[in-house]
N, C-alpha and C positions, 0 to 999 in steps of 0.2 A: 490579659489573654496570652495565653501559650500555644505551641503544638499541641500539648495535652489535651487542650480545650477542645479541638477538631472534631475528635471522635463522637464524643459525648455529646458536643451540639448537633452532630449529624445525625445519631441514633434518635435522642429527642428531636428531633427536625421530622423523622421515620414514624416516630410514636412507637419506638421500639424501645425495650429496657435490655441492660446489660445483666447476664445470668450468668451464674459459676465462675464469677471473680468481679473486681472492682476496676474502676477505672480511675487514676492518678487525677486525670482532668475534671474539669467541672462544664457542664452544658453553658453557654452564652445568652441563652432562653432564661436562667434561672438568675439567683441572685449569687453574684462570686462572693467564695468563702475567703474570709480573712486569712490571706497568704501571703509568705512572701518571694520575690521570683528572684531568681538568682542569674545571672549573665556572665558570658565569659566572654570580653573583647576579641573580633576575628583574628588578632593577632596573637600568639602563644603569649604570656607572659608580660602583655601589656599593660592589660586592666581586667580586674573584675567589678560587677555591680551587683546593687539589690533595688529593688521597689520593694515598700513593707508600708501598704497605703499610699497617700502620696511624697511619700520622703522618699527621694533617692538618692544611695549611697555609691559613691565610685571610689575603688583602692587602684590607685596604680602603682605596678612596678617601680621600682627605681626613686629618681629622687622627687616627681613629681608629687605635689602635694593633693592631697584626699579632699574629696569633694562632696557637697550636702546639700538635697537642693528641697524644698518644701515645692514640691509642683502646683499643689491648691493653689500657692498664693505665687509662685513664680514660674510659672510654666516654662518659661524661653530660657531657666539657669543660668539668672546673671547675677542671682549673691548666692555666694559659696557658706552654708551656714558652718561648714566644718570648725572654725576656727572658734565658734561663739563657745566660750568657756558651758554653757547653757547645754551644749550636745555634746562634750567631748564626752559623756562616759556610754552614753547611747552611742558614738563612734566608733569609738573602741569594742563595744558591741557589735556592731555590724561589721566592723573588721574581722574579728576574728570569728563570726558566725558565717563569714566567705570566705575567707582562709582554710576553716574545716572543711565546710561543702568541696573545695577546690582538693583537698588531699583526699577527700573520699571518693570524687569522680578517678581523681590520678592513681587512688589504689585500685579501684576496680577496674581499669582500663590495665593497669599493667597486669593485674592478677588474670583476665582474661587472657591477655597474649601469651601467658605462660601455658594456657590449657590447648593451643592449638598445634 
C-alpha cells in the first residue's frame, strides 16, 4: 500500500468510479496488481528501497553494503540474501531499476523549479 492507494480505496469505499482520467493507485478493496514500490530513505542520500513481492531490496549510499531480504520467509531481516551469488544479477537489477527511478524524480523536480 501507498498514498496512491488512499483515493481509489475511498471512492470505492463511496461506490463511486473515477471518470475522465485514471488513478496511479489501486483500491485496498480489490486484489493489488503486481507492482513494485519504490522508497526514498527520510534522509537525502542515505538509502533507497524497493518491494517487488516479498523481496526487499535496500542500496545505500556510501560504503555500506546492499541488502536483500525474502519477507515471506524472513520477515524481521536477519539474512541479508544480497550476497548469495543466486541474486547478484536480480541485484544488480534492482539497483539500477532505483538508481533510474531516483534520477527521474531528481530530473523532474529540478525541471520544475526552473518553471517558476
Amino acid at each position: 500500500m501507498t498514498q496512491l492507494d488512499v483515493v481509489p480505496t475511498i471512492v470505492d469505499l463511496l461506490g463511486y468510479q473515477i471518470e475522465g482520467g485514471a488513478s496511479q493507485g489501486s483500491s485496498l478493496l480489490q486484489p493489488l496488481p503486481d507492482r513494485t514500490l519504490m522508497f526514498n530513505c527520510w534522509l537525502e542520500r542515505r538509502c533507497l528501497a524497493s518491494l517487488k513481492g516479498s523481496k526487499k531490496y535496500i542500496y545505500y549510499y556510501g560504503n555500506q553494503p546492499e541488502e536483500v531480504f525474502d519477507l515471506s520467509k524472513d520477515p524481521l531481516e536477519t539474512q541479508n540474501l544480497a550476497n548469495n551469488t543466486n541474486n547478484s544479477e536480480e541485484t544488480e537489477e534492482r539497483r539500477n531499476e532505483l538508481l533510474a527511478w531516483r534520477s527521474e524524480i531528481e530530473a523532474f523536480y529540478r525541471g520544475s523549479q526552473r518553471t517558476k
